[in-house]
C-alpha positions in Angstrom: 0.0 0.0 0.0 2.7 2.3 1.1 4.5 1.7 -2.5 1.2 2.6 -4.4 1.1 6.0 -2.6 4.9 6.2 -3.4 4.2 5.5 -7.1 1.4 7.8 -7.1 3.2 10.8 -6.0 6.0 10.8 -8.0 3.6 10.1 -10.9 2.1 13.6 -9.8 5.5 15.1 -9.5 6.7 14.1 -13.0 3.6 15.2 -14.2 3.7 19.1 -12.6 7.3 19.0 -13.8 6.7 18.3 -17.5 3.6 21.0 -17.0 6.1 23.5 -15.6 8.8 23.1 -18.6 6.3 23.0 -21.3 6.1 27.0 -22.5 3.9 29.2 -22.2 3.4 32.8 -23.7 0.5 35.1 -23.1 -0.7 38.7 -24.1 -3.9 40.6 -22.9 -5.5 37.8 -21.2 -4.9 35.6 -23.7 -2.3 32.4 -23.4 -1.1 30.2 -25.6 0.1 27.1 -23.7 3.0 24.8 -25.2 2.4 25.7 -28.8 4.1 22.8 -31.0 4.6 22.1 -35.0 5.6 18.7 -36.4 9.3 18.3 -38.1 9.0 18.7 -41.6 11.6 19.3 -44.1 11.6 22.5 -46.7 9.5 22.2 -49.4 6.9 19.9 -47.3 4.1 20.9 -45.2 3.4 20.6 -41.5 0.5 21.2 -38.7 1.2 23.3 -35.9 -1.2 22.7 -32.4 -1.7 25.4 -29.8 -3.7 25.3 -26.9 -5.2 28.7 -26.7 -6.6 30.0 -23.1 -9.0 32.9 -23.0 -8.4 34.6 -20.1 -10.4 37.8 -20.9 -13.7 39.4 -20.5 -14.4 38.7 -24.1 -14.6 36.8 -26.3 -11.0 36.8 -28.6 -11.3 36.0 -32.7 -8.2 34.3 -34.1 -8.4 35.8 -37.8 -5.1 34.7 -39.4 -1.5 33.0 -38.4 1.5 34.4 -40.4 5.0 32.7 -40.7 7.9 33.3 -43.3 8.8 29.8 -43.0 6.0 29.0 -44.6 4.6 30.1 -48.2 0.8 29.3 -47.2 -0.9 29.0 -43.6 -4.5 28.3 -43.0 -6.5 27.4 -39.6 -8.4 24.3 -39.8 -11.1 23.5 -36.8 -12.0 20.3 -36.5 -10.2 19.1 -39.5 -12.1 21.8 -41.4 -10.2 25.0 -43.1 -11.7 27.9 -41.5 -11.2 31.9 -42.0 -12.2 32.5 -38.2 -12.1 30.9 -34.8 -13.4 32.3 -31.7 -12.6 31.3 -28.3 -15.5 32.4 -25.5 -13.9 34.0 -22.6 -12.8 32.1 -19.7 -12.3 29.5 -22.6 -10.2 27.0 -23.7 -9.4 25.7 -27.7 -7.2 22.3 -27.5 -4.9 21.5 -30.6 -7.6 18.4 -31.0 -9.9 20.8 -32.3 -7.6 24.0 -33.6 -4.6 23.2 -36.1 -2.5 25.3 -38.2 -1.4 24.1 -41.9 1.9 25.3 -42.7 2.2 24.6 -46.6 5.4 25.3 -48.9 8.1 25.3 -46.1 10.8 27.5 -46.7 13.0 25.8 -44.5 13.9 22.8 -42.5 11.9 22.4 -38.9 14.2 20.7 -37.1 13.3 19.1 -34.0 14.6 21.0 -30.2 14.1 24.8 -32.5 11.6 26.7 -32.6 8.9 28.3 -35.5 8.2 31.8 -34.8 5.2 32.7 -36.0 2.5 35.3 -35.5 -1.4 35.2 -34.5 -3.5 37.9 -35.3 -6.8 38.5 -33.3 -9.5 41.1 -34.2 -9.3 44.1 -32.4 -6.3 43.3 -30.7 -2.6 43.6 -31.3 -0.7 40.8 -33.3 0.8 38.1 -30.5 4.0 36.4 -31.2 4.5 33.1 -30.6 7.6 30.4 -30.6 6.2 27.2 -31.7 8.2 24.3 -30.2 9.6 21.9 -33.0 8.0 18.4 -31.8 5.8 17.7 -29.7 8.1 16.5 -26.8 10.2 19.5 -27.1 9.4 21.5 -23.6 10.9 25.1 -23.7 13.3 25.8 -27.1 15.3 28.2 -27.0 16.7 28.4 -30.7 14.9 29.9 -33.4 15.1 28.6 -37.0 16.9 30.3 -39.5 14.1 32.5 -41.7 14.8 33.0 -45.1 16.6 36.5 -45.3 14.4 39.9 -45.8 11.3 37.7 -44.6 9.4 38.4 -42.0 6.6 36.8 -40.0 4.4 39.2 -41.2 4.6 38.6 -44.4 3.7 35.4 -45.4 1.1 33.2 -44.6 -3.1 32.7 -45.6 -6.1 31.3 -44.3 -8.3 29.0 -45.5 -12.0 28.6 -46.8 -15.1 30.4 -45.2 -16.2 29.4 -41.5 -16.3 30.4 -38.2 -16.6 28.8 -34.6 -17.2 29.9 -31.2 -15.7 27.8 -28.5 
């Protein structure tokens, strides 16, 4: 009995560990919790799966992601391409229901780097985000090399007509 307990807790240790290392970056009440992207070599295309937290009295409307590793990017919701996603406030949108289709890679995503990209909400200011290469990748702390003269702004699209509050 006394090894059960034992297991248990250090179960719930590793567990609050792995939580604490995974990153986190958040902007006017909104979070964006351990934001990853699947290793892909240039010229392929990937899927990128944030957990976005609405932490604000509104709700916030995710209107388009923008990298310049990537010629195309589109939001899909629930498999589906979608212009739009809304998040209610006090909300949370899991990457089993929000992806993001990076197509025409510029460069290599290698796993342990980082994507930078950028999300861009209505009526609020553009957020930043470091999307970890690989889904076991915790906290990155190397970017990949962009193409030069490219920036995040730049590049990137969404995809056909929908919308979706959370």
């Amino acid at each position: 009995m006394k090894w059960q307990a034992l297991v248990l807790g250090l179960t719930l240790a590793v567990a609050a560990a792995a939580g604490a290392l995974a990153h986190t970056e958040q902007q006017a009440g909104i979070m964006v919790t351990h934001p990853w992207v699947a290793s892909a070599e240039a010229g392929g295309d990937t899927t990128g799966h944030p957990t976005i937290v609405n932490r604000g009295e509104s709700a916030i409307e995710l209107v388009n992601v923008t990298s310049a590793a990537a010629e195309r990017v589109h939001l899909l919701l629930d498999g589906q391409s979608t212009e739009t996603v809304t998040v209610g406030n006090g909300k949370t949108l899991s990457p089993k229901r929000l992806e993001i289709r990076f197509e025409g890679l510029k460069v290599d995503l290698p796993t342990g780097k980082a994507l930078p990209v950028t999300l861009h909400f209505a009526d609020r200011e553009p957020m930043d985000v470091h999307m970890a290469i690989g889904r076991d990748t915790m906290n990155p702390q190397q970017v990949v090399k962009l193409p030069q003269g490219h920036h995040a702004e730049e590049s990137g699209s969404h995809g056909a007509s929908g919308h979706h509050e959370d």
